[in-house]
C-alpha positions as CSV (number, residue, x, y, z in Angstrom):
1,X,-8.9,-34.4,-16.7
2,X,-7.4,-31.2,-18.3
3,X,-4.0,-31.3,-19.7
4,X,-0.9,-29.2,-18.4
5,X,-2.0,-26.9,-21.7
6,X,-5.1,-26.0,-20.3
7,X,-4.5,-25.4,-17.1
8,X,-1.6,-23.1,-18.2
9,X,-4.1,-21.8,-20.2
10,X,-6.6,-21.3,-17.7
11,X,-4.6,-19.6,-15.4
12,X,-3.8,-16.9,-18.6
13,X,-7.0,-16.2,-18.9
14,X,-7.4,-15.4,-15.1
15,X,-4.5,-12.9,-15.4
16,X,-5.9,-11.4,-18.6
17,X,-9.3,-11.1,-17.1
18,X,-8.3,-9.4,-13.9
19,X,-6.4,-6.6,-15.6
20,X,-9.2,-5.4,-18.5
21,X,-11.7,-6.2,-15.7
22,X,-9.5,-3.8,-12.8
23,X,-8.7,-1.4,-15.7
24,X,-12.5,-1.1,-17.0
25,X,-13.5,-0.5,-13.4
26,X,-10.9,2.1,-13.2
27,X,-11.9,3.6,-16.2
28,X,-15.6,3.6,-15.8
29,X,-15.3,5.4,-12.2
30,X,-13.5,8.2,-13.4
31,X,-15.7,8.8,-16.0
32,X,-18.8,9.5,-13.6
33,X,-16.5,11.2,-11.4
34,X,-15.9,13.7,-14.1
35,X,-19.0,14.0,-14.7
36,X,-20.2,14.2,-11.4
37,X,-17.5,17.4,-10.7
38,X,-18.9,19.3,-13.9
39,X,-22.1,18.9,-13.3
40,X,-21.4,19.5,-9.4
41,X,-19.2,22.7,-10.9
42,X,-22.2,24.0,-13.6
43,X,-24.7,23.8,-10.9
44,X,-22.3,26.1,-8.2
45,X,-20.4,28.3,-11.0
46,X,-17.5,26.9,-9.4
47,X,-14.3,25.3,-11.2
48,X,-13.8,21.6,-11.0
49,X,-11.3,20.3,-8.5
50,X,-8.0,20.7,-9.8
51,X,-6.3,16.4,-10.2
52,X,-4.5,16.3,-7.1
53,X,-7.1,17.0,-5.0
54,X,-9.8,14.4,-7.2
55,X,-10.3,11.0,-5.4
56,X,-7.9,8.5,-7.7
57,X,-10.4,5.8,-8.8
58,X,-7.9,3.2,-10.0
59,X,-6.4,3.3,-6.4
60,X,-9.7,2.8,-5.0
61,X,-10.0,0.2,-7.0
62,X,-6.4,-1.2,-6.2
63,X,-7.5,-1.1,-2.8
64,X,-10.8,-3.4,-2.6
65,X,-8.7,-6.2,-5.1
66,X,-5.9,-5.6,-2.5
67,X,-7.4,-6.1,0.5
68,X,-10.2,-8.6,-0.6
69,X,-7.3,-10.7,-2.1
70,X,-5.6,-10.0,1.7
71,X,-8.9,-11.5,4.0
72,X,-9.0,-14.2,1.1
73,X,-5.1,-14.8,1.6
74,X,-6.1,-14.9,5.6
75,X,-8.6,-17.3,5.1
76,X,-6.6,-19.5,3.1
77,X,-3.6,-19.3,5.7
78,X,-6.2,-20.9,8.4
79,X,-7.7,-23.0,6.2
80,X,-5.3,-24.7,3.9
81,X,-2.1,-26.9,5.0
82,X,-0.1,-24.1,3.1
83,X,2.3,-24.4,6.4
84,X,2.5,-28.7,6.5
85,X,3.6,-27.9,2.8
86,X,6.2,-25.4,3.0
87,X,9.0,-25.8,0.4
88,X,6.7,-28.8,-1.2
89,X,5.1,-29.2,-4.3
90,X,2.0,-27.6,-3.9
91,X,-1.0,-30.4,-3.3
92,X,-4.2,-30.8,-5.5
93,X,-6.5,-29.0,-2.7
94,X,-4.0,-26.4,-2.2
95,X,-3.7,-25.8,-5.8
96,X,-7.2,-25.8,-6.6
97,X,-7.5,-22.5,-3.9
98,X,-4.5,-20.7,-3.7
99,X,-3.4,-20.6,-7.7
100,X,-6.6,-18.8,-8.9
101,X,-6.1,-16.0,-6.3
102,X,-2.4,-15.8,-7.3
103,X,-3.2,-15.2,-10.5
104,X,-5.6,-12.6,-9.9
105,X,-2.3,-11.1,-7.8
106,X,-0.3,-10.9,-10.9
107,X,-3.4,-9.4,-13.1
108,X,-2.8,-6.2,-10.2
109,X,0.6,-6.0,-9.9
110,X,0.7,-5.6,-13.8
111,X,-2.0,-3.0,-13.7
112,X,-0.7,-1.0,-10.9
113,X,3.2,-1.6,-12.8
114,X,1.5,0.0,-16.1
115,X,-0.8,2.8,-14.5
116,X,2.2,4.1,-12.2
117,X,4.1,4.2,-15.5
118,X,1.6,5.9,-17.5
119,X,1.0,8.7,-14.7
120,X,5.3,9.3,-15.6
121,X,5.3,9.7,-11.5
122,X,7.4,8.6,-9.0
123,X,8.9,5.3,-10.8
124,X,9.6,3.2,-6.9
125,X,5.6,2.0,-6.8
126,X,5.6,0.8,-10.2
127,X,9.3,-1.4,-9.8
128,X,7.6,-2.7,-6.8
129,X,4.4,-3.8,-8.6
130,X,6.5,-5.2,-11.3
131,X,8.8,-7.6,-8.9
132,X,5.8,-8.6,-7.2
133,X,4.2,-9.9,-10.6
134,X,7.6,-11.9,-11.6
135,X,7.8,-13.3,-8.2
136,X,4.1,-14.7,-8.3
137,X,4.9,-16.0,-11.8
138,X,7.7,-17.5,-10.4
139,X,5.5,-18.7,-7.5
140,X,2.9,-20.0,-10.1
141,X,5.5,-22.4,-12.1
142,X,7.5,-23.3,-9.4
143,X,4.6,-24.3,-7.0
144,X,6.9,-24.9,-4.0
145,X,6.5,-21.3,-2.6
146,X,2.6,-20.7,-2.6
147,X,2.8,-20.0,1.3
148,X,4.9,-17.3,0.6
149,X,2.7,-16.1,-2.3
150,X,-0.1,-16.7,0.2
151,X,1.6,-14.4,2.5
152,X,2.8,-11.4,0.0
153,X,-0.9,-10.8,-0.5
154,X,-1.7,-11.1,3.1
155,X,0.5,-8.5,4.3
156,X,-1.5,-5.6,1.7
157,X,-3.6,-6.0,4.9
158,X,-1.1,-4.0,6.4
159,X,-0.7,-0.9,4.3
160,X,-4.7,-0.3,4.2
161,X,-4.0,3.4,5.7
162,X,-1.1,4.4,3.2
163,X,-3.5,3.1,0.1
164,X,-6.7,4.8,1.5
165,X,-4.1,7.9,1.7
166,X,-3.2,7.4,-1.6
167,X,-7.3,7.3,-2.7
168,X,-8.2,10.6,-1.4
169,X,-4.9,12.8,-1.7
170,X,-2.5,14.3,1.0
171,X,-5.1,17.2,1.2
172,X,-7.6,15.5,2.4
173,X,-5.8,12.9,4.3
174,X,-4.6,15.9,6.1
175,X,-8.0,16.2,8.0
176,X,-8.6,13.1,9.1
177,X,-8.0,12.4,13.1
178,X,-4.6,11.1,14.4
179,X,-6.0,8.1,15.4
180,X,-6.9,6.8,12.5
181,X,-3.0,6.3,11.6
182,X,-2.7,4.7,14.9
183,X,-5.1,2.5,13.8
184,X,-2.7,1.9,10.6
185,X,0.3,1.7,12.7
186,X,-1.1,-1.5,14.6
187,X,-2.1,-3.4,11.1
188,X,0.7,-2.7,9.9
189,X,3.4,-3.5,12.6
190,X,1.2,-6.9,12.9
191,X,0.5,-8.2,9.3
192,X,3.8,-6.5,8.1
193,X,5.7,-7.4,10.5
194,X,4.7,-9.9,13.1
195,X,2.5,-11.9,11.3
196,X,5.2,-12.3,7.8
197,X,7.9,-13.0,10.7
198,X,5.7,-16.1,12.6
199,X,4.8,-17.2,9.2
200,X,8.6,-17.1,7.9
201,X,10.1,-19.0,11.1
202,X,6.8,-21.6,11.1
203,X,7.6,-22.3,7.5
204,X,11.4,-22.9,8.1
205,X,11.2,-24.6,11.3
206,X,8.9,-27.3,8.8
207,X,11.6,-28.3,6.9
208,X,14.7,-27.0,4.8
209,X,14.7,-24.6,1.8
210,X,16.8,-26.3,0.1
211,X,15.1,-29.4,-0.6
212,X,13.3,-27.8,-3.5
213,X,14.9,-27.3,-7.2
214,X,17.4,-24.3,-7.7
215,X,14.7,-22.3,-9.2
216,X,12.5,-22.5,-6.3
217,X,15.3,-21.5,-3.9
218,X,16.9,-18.9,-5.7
219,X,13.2,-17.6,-5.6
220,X,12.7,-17.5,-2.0
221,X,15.7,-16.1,-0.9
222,X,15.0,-13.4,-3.3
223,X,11.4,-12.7,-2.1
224,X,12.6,-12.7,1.8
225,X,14.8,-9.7,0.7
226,X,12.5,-7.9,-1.4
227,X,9.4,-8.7,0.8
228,X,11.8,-7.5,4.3
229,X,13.0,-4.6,2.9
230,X,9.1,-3.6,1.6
231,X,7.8,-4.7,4.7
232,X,9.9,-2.8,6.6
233,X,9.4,0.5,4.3
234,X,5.8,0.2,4.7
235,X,5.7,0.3,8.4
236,X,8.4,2.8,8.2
237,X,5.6,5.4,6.0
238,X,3.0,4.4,8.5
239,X,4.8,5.3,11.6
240,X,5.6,8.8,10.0
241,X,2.2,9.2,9.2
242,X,1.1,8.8,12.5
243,X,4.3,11.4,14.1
244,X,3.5,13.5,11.4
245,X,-0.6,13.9,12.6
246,X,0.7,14.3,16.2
247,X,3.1,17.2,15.6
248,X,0.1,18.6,13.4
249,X,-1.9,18.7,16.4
250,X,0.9,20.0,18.5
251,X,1.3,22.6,16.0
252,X,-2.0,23.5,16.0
253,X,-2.3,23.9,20.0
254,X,0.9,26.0,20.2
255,X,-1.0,28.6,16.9
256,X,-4.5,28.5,18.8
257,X,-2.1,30.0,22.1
258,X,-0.3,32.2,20.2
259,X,-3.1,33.4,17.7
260,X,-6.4,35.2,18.4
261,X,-8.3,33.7,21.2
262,X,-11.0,31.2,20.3
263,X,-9.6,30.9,16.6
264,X,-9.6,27.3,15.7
265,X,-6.5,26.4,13.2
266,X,-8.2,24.1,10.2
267,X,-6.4,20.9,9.4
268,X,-6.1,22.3,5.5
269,X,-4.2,25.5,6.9
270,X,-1.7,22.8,9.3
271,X,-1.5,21.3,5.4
272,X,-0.5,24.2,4.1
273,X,2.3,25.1,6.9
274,X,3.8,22.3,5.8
275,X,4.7,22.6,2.2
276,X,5.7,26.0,3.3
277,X,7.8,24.7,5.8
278,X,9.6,22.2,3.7
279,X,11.0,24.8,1.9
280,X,12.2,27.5,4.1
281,X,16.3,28.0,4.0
282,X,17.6,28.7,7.4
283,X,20.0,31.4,7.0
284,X,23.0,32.3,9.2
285,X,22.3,28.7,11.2
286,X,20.3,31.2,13.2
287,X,16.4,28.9,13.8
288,X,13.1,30.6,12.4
289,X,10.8,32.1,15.3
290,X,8.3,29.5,16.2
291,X,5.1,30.4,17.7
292,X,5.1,29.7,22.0
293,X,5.0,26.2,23.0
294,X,6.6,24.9,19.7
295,X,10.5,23.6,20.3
296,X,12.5,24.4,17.1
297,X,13.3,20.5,17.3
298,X,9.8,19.9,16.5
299,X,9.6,21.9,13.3
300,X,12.8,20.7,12.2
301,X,11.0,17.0,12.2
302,X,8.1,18.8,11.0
303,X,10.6,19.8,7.9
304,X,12.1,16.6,7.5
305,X,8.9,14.2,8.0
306,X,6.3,16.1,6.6
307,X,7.9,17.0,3.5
């Protein structure tokens, strides 16, 4: 039987593994993406895309580890007595299926922590990834939370539609139908918020947190407020994802009224409206002239939402 050294070991070697491998793959796929755009651009005597508007291959790669971690995380949830031993040590079944994919977890969270760094962008993604990795750490020594490390990568399942945005750019992302954030508003009302809520109260209707060590319980109080307040962010983006392709469409109707008849408005110009939107200055509080049909209410939220 392996020694606590070698497991320990193991489990390094996991976490090691699952960043070279996520960051080769990342690496490799941009490569023949860039070679596929100048070859696409030599043949056409066309520039290359400029970078916004390039497909991001690490976060289409962050998005098949998320998600296949997520279905695995589902199918430990119905498999595994992961609810029988809430706050427990974690059994030697349990262990033996749950550990390895927590450690591929923290192998993401530290490549998505170091890539958002590196692109010297918006710094709240990367803090995010970074917490998640400690708190699977801490899940991985302590052992007395894996339902809850279980359920972190479950609910990714729930922010499919803001990561697939992320993957092809808010450009593209502007054509695609409303309903397909509808569809992103159900998964993530129910694996953000219904499903982390039943698992929660399940989990503490078991038994006490406060049977386990200090560690452990410091731990999980922490990750129910980080893990709420992300939750609820995520459903938050979603929803305004979903108001923001309505009033699109809304705005479109009311330009195809007020425009030449038969003139169909293309879901890049509705893109366009609204970064110029965003930043027009009303001046003497008096509203901008709206086309017929639109209220001013609605390109106010158009402003604020769209941004």
């Amino acid at each position: 039987m392996a020694g606590p050294q070698a497991v320990d070991l193991c489990w390094l070697v996991i976490i090691s593994v699952t960043l070279n491998v996520t960051g080769a793959c990342s690496w490799l796929l941009e490569a023949v993406r860039d070679r596929a755009d100048r070859c696409r651009s030599g043949e056409t005597a066309e520039a290359a895309p400029p970078a916004r508007d390039r497909i991001k291959m690490y976060r289409l790669v962050d998005l098949v580890l998320s998600q296949a971690l997520a279905l695995y995380a589902l199918a430990l949830l119905l498999w595994l007595p992961l609810l029988q031993e809430s706050f427990l040590p974690a059994s030697a079944e349990v262990a033996r299926f749950a550990l390895p994919a927590v450690c591929v977890g923290i192998g993401r969270h530290v490549f998505c922590s170091l890539r958002g760094w590196r692109s010297g962008r918006n710094a709240m993604p990367s803090v995010a990834h970074a917490v998640s990795a400690v708190c699977h750490l801490l899940f991985l020594q302590t052992r007395c939370n894996l339902v809850f490390a279980v359920l972190a990568m479950l609910t990714e399942l729930g922010g499919v539609f803001i990561q697939a945005t992320a993957v092809v750019g808010e450009r593209r992302a502007a054509t695609a139908p409303s309903w397909a954030a509808g569809v992103g508003v159900i998964f993530a009302v129910t694996f953000n918020g219904l499903v982390y809520l039943i698992v929660l109260a399940l989990a503490l209707a078991r038994r006490s947190p406060m049977t386990m060590p200090p560690l452990a319980v410091g731990l999980f109080f922490f990750y129910i407020t980080f893990s709420f307040i992300m939750n609820t962010y995520s459903i938050y983006l979603v929803m305004a994802a979903f108001f923001n392709s309505v009033l699109e469409a809304r705005v479109s109707s009311a330009l195809q009224r007020s425009g030449p008849a038969g003139l169909p408005v293309q879901p890049q110009a509705l893109a366009n409206i609204r970064s110029t939107l965003a930043t027009i200055e009303i001046e003497g509080g008096e509203p901008p002239r709206t086309p017929d049909g639109l209220k001013f209410s609605d390109g106010d939220l158009l402003i604020k939402n769209m941004a």
